[in-house]
C-alpha positions in Angstrom: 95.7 65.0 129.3 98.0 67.3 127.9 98.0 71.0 129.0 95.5 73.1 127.1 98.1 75.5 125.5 99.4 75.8 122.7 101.7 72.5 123.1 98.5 70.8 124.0 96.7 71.7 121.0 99.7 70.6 118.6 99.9 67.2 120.4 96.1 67.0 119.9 96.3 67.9 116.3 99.6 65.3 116.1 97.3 62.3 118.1 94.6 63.3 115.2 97.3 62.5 112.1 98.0 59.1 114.0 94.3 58.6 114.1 93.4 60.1 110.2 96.4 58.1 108.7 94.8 54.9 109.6 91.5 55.4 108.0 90.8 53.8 104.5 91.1 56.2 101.3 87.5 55.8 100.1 86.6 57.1 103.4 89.3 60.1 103.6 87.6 60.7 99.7 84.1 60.6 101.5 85.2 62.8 104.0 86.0 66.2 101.3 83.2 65.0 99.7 81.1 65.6 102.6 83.1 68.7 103.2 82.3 70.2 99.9 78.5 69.5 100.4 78.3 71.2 103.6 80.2 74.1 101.8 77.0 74.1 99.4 74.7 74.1 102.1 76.5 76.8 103.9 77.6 79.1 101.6 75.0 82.1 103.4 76.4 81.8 106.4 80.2 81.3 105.3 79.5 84.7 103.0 77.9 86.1 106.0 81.0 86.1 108.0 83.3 87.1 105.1 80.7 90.3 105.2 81.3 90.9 109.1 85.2 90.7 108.6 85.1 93.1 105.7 83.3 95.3 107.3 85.5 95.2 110.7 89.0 95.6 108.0 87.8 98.9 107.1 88.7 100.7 110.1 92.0 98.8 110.4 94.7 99.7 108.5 95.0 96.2 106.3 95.9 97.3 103.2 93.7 96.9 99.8 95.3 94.0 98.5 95.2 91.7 101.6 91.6 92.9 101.2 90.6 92.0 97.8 92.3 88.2 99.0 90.3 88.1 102.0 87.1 88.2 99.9 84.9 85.6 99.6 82.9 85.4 96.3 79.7 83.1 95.5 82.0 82.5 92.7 85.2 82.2 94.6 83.1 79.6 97.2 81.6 77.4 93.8 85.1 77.0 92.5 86.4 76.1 95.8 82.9 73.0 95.8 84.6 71.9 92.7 88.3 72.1 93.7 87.3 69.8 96.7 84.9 67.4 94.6 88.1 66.8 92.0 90.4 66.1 94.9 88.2 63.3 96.4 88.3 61.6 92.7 92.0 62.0 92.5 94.5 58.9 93.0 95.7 58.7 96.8 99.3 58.8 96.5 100.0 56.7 99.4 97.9 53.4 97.6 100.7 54.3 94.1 103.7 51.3 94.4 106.8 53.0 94.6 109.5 52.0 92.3 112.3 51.4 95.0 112.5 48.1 97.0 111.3 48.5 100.9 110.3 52.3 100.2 106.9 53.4 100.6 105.0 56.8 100.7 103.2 57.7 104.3 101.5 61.0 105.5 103.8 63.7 107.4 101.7 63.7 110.1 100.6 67.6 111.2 101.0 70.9 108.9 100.4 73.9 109.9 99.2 76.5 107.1 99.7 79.7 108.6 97.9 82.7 105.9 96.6 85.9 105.5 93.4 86.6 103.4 92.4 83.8 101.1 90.0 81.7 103.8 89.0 79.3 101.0 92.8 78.4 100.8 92.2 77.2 104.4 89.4 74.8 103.2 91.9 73.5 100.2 94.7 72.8 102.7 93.1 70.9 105.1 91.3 68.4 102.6 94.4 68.2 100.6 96.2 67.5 104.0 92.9 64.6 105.0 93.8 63.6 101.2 97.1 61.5 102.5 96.5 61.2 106.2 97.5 64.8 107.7 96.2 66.9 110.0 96.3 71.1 109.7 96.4 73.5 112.5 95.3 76.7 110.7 97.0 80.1 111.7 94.9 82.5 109.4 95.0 86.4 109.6 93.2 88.4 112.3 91.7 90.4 109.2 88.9 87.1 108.4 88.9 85.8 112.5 84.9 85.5 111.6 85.3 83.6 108.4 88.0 81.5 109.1 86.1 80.7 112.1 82.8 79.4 110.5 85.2 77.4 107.9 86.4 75.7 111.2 83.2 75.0 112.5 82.1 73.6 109.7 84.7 71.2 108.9 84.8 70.0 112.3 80.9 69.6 112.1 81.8 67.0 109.6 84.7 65.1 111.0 82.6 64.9 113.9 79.4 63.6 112.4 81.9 60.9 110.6 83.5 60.0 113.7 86.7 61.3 113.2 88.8 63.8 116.0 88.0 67.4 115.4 91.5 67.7 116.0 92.3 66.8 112.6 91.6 70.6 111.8 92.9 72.3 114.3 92.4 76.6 114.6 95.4 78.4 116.6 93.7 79.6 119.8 93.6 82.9 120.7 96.8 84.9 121.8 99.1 82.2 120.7 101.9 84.6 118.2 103.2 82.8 115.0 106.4 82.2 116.4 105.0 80.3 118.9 103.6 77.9 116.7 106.6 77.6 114.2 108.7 76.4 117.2 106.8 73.3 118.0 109.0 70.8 116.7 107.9 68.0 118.7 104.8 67.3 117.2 105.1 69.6 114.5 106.0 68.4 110.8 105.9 70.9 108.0 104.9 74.9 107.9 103.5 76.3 104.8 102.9 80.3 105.2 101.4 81.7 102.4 100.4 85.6 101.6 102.9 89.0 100.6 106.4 88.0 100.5 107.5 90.1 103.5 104.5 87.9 105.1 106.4 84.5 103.8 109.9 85.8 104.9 108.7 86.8 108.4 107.0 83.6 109.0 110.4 81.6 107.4 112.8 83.1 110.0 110.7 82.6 112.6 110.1 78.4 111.9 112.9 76.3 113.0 110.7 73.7 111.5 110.8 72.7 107.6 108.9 75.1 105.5 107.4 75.4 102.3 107.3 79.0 102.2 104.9 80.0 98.7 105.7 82.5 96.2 103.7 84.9 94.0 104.5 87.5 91.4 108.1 88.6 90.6 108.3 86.1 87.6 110.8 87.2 84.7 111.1 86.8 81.1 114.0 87.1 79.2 113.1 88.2 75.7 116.3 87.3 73.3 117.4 88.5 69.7 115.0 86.1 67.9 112.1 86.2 70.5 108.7 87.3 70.0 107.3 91.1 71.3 103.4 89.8 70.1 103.8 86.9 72.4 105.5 88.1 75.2 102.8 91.2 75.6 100.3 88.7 75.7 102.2 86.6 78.0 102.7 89.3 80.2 98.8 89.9 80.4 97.8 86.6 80.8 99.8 86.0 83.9 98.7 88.3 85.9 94.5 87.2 85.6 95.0 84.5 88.0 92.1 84.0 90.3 92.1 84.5 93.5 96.0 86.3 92.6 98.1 86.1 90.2 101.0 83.5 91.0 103.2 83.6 88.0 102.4 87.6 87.1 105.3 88.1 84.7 107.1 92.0 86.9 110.0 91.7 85.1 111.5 91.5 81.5 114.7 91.5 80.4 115.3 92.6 76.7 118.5 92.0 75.0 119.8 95.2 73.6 118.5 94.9 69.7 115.4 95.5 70.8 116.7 99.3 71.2 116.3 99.4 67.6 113.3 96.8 66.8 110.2 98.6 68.3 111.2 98.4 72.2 109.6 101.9 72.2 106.5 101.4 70.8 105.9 98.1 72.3 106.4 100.1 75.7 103.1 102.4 74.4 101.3 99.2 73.8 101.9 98.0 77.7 100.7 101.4 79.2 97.7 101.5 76.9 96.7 97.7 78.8 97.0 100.0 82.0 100.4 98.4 83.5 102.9 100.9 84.9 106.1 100.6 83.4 109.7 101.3 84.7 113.1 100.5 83.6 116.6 100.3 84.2 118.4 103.7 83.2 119.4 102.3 79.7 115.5 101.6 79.7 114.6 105.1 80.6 116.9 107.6 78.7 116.0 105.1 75.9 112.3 105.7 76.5 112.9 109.7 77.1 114.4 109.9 73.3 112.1 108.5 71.5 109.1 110.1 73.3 111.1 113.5 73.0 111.5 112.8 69.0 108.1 111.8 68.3 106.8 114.9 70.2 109.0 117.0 68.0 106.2 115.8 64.7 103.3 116.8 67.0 101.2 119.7 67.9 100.8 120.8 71.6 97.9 118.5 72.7 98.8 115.5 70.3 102.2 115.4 72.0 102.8 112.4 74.4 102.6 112.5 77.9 105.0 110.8 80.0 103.5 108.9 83.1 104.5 110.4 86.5 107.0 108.3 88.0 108.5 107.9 84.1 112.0 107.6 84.9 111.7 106.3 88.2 114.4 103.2 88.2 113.6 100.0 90.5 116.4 99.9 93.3 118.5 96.9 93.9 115.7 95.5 96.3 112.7 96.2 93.8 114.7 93.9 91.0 114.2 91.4 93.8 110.7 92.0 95.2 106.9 91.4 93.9 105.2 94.4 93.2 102.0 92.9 93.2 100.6 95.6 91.3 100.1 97.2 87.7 104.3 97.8 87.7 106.3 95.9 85.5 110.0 96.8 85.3 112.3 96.6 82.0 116.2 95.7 82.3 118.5 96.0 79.0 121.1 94.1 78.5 124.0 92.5 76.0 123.7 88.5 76.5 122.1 85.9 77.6 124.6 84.9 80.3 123.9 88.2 81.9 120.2 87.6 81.9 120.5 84.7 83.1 122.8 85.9 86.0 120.4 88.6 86.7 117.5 86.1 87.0 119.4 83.5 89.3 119.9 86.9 91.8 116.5 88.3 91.8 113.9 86.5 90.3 111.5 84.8 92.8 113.0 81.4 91.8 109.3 79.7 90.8 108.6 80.4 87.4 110.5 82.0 84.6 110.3 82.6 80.7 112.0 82.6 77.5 111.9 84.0 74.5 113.6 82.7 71.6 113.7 80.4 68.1 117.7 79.8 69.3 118.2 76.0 70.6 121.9 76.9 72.1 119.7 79.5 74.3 117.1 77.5 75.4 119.7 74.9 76.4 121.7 77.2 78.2 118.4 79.2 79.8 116.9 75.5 81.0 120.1 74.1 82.0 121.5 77.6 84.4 118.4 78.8 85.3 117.6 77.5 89.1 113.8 78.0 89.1 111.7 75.2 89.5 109.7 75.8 86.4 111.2 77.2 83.2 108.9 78.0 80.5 110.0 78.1 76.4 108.3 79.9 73.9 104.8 79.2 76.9 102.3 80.7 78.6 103.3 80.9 82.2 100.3 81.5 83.8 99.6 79.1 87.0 96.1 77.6 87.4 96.1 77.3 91.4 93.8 74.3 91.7 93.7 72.5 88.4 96.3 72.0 86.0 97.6 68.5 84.2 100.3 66.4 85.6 102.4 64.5 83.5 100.5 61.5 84.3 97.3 63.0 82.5 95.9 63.6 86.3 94.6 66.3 87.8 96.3 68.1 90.3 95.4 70.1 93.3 98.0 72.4 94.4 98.0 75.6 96.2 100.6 77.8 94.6 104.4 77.4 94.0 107.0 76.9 96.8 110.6 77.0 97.7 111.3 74.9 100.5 113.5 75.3 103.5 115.0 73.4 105.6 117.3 74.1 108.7 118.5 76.9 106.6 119.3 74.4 103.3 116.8 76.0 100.3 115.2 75.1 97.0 112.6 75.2 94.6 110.3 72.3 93.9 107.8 74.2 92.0 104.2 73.2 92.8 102.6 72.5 96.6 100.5 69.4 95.6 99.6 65.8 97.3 102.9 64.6 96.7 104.7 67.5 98.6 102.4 66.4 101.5 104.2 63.3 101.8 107.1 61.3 102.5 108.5 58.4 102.3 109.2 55.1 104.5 112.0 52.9 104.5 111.1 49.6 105.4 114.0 46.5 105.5 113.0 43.4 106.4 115.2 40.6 107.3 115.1 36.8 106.8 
């Protein structure tokens, strides 16, 4: 037997893939099935615990936002039921013939999804990881121990009662540091952390394992001469009413400089009166300044407008780059689409980005220098976490949008779905 630290509970989870990957699909399907009906039958006592962990986070200093994730909803716990009941329908991806001669697609063999908040996101994981023959080790946040807790129990209630190794889900035990777990590259395969970016980015230098570190929020949207201030104000909104967060909230915009004289100004008004919080580049702000200063001038005292508190406050170098994850959204000016585009290759989150225009030569240029995994033209950006339509007319599952890492290499493949849970086999045979 191996030891029981944390190496022993990796090789444990790792023995569980070997097991898991050799079970038929219609039983892996049964499997989440059954998971999602004991999720019905237990939604008290899952709720239950979210209340306990709630209650214990607010005399610890975890701040509101990791808060409103960490809460679970009857709501948030039906759409998860549903989530799980589409995935069991879904094609396996290991029984679909690849195209290339000898190659075929096999599990990874253990994930770990290390996350803060969010404990349905736990549940999703793991069945998409059962889905193709994985196994999970959980790491969750100390903020939902009790919840992610009775999620674990329960799932291991199930593989149990279907004869399977609880140590196909497998929960981090107690004292064992993240670094500790990103570091097992013996039996360990892929990490996917998931939460705040500085959350993502501490877990990422830590891993010396290949990661598929998820991103949310600091999306841009370059809006050019011929683009459309209607549609991008109600692009804006939409993206950020994602549920549980918004993964594609639009932070930033880029306007080309026209829009000085085209209404920028009053299409400003129209994004404070929706309640965001607006800042800008200093050609953004003076801009803003003048035009407030000469309206006031055709006003009486308390008609006049009043400028929000931090108006005039311009983003840093580093707030260009980060999520705000908030009501901010922050306004850069400039002359060309080459330098928006070199602005969004520097600082946008690299996941999803929008443009703007009626112009083919711009949309050619934006789709073709753009390095984000998912460019969107004259669209809606917003992300549906768990259902949206693959090309194929299929639904797919996916937990949010990724940029993966590797041994320092990085890029952006868009979507964490079945297929990223994957890889493939070379198989040559001789005569």
């Amino acid at each position: 037997m191996p030891p029981e630290d944390l190496t022993g509970f990796v090789y444990q989870s790792h023995a569980a893939a070997t097991q898991l990957a050799q079970v038929k699909s219609k039983d892996r399907n049964q499997l989440i099935l059954d998971i999602a009906q004991a999720v019905k039958l237990e939604k008290d006592r899952l709720l239950e615990a979210n209340t306990l962990d709630l209650e214990a986070s607010r005399d610890m200093a975890i701040p509101d936002l990791v808060l409103e994730w960490l809460k679970l909803t009857p709501e948030r716990l039906q759409h998860t039921i549903e989530c799980l009941n589409h995935l069991a329908k879904m094609v396996d991806p290991l029984a679909i013939h690849m195209n290339y001669e000898g190659y075929r697609r096999v599990p990874i063999g253990t994930v770990a999804f290390v996350y803060e908040g969010f404990p349905q996101l736990g549940l999703i994981a793991a069945c998409m990881c059962f889905k193709v023959g994985n196994s999970i080790i959980l790491k969750g946040g100390s903020e939902g121990s009790h919840t992610h807790l009775a999620i674990a129990q329960l799932v291991k209630t199930v593989l149990r009662d279907r004869g399977l190794s609880e140590s196909s889900l497998t929960h981090v035990p107690q004292g064992s540091s993240i670094k500790d777990l990103v570091t097992q590259e013996k039996y360990l395969r892929l990490v996917i952390p998931y939460g705040r970016p500085s959350f993502v980015q501490q877990v990422s230098k830590q891993s010396t394992i290949a990661l598929l570190p998820t991103v949310m929020g600091n999306c841009y949207m370059y809006i050019s001469p011929s683009g459309d201030l209607n549609l991008a104000q109600e692009i804006i909104l939409n993206s950020r009413k994602g549920e549980p967060d918004p993964v594609n909230a639009i932070e930033k915009i880029i306007v080309h400089r026209s829009w000085l004289d085209k209404g920028l100004a009053e299409w400003i008004d129209k994004l404070q009166k929706q309640g965001l919080v607006v800042r800008g580049c200093d050609t953004t702000a003076v801009y803003y300044y003048r035009y407030t200063e000469l309206l006031n001038e055709q006003y009486n005292e308390a008609d006049r407008i009043k400028l929000p508190p931090n108006h005039g406050e311009i983003p840093s170098e580093s707030q260009w780059g980060q999520a705000y994850l908030d009501h901010t959204i922050a306004i850069k000016v400039v002359d060309s689409i080459d330098e928006a585009i070199a602005w969004i290759n520097q600082y946008s989150s690299g996941h999803a980005d929008v443009i703007l225009t009626d112009s083919l030569p711009e949309r050619h240029k934006f789709s073709s220098l753009v390095n984000s995994s998912t460019l969107y033209i004259n669209a809606h950006n917003r992300f549906y976490r768990f259902g949206t339509i693959g090309e194929s007319g299929m639904l797919r599952i996916a937990l949010g949008m990724s940029s993966l890492k590797s041994r320092g290499a990085s890029r952006y493949p868009g979507m964490i779905d079945l297929y990223a849970l994957t890889t493939t086999k070379h198989i040559i045979t001789g005569n």
